[in-house]
C-alpha distance (Angstrom), angle and dihedral (degrees) to the residues before:
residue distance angle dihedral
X1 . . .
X2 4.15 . .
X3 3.80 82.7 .
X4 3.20 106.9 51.3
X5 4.30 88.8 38.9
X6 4.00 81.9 57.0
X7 3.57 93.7 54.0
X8 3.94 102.8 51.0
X9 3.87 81.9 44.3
X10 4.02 92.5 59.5
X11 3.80 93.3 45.9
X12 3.96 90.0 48.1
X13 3.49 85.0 52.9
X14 3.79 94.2 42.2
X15 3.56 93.4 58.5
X16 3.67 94.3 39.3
X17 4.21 87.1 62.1
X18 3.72 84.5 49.9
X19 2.92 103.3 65.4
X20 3.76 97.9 36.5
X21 3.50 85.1 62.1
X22 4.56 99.2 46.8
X23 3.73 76.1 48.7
X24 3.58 93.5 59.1
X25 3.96 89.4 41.0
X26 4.39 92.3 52.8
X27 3.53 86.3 46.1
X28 3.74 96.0 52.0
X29 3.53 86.7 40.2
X30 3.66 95.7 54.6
X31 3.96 90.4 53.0
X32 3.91 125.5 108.1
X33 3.71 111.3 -102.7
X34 3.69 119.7 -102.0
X35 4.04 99.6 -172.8
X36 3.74 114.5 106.5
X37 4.19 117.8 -137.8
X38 3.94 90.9 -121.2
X39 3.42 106.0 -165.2
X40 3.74 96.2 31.9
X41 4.00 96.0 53.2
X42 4.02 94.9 38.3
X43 3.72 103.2 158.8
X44 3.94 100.1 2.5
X45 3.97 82.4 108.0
X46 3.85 121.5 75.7
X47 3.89 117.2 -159.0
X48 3.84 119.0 -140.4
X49 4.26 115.3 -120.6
X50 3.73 88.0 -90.1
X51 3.42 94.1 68.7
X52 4.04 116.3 99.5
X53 3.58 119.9 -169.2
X54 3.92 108.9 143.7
X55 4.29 134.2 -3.6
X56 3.59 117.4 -111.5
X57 4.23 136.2 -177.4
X58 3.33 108.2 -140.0
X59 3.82 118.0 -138.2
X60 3.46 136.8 -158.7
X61 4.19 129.0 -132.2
X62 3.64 83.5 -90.8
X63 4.15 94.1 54.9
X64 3.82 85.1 -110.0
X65 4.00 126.3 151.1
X66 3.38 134.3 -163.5
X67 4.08 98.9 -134.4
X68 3.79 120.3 117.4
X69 3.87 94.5 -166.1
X70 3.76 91.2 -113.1
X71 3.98 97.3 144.7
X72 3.46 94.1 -141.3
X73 4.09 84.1 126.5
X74 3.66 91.3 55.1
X75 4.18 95.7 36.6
X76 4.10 80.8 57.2
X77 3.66 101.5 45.5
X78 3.73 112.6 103.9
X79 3.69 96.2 -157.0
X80 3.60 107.8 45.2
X81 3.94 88.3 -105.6
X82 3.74 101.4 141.9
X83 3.69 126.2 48.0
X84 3.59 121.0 -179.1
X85 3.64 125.4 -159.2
X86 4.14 124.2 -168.8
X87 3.48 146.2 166.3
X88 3.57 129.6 -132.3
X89 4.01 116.5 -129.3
X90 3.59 135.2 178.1
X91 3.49 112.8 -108.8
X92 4.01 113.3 -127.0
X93 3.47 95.1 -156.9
X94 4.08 100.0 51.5
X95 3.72 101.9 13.1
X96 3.57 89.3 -129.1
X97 4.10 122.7 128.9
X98 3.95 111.0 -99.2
X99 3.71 133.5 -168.6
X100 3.74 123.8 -127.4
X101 3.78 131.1 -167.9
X102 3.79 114.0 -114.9
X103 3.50 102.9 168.6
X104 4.06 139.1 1.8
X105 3.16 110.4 -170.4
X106 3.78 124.6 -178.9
X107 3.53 134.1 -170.4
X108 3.63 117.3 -150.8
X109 3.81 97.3 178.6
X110 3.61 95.0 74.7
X111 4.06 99.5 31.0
X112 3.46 118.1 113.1
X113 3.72 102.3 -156.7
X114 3.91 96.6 -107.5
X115 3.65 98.1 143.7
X116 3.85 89.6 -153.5
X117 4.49 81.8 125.2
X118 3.56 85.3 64.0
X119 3.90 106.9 40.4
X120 3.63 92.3 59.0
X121 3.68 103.3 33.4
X122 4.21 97.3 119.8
X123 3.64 89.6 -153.6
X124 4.05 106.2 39.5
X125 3.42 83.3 -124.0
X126 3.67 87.9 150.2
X127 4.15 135.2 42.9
X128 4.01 140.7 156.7
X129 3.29 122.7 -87.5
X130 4.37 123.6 -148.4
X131 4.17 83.7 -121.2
X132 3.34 103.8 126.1
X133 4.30 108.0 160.0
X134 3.35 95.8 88.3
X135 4.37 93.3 150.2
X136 3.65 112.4 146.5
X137 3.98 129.6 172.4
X138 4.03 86.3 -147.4
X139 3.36 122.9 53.9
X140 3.87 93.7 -150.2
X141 4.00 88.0 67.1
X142 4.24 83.7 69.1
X143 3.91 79.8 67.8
X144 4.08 100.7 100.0
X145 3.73 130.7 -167.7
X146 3.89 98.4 -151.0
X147 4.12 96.6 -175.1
X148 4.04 113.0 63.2
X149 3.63 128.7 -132.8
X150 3.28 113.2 -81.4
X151 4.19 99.5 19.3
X152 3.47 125.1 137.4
X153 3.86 144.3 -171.5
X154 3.75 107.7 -64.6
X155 3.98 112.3 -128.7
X156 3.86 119.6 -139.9
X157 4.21 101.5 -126.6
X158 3.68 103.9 -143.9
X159 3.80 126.6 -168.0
X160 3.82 124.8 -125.7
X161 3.69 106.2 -127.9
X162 3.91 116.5 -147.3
């Protein structure tokens, strides 16, 4: 009699779980969707300044920059992301030696996003961009040359004041 009391008991409870659980599904069913179209919606979305999806120099009309070469970027990087390679010139104006950036060169494949290259950049010669597509079939394209050909140090213009 205990047996067969036991057994009606598990399928009560048996069917009592299922339909706990299609509740669960009608409900989730029911629910506004909360997956985005990717490709469909590409840049419908705007990402707020926190957001950090790729490095960027920016340049001025006249494909100027505002880095000095310092390495402070790639002296703060955890990963080994950044690597910053300059020259050293003699200034004509002061006679004095001068460094000059050659080549930035970032590599986004094995960044994790830190922005600790940006925090202590003196110059905010470096910031995130929204640019988030960054698929590539070979992983040497995640190599990036931030500074273009051609760029140079970009010189603060101040006024004389009379």
């Amino acid at each position: 009699m205990k047996a067969l009391y036991n057994y009606i008991k598990n399928i009560v409870i048996g069917i009592y779980q299922l339909m706990q659980g299609m509740y669960i599904s009608m409900l989730n069913m029911l629910r506004p969707k909360v997956t985005e179209q990717y490709p469909e919606n590409r840049g419908k979305k705007q990402y707020g300044e926190w957001f950090r999806a790729m490095l960027v120099m920016p340049h001025d009309v006249e494909n100027h920059h505002r880095c000095t070469a310092c390495g402070i970027c790639m002296n703060s990087c955890p990963n080994g992301t950044i690597k910053v390679e300059s020259n050293m010139i003699k200034d004509e104006t002061t006679g004095k030696d001068k460094r000059v950036l050659n080549r930035y060169l970032y590599d986004l494949g094995s960044c994790t996003f830190c922005a600790l290259c940006t925090q202590n950049c003196p110059f905010h010669a470096i910031e995130w961009s929204n640019d988030f597509e960054n698929t590539v079939f070979n992983c040497q394209k995640l190599v990036l040359k931030l500074n273009k050909e051609g760029s140079s140090l970009m010189v603060k213009k101040t006024e004389n004041k009379e």
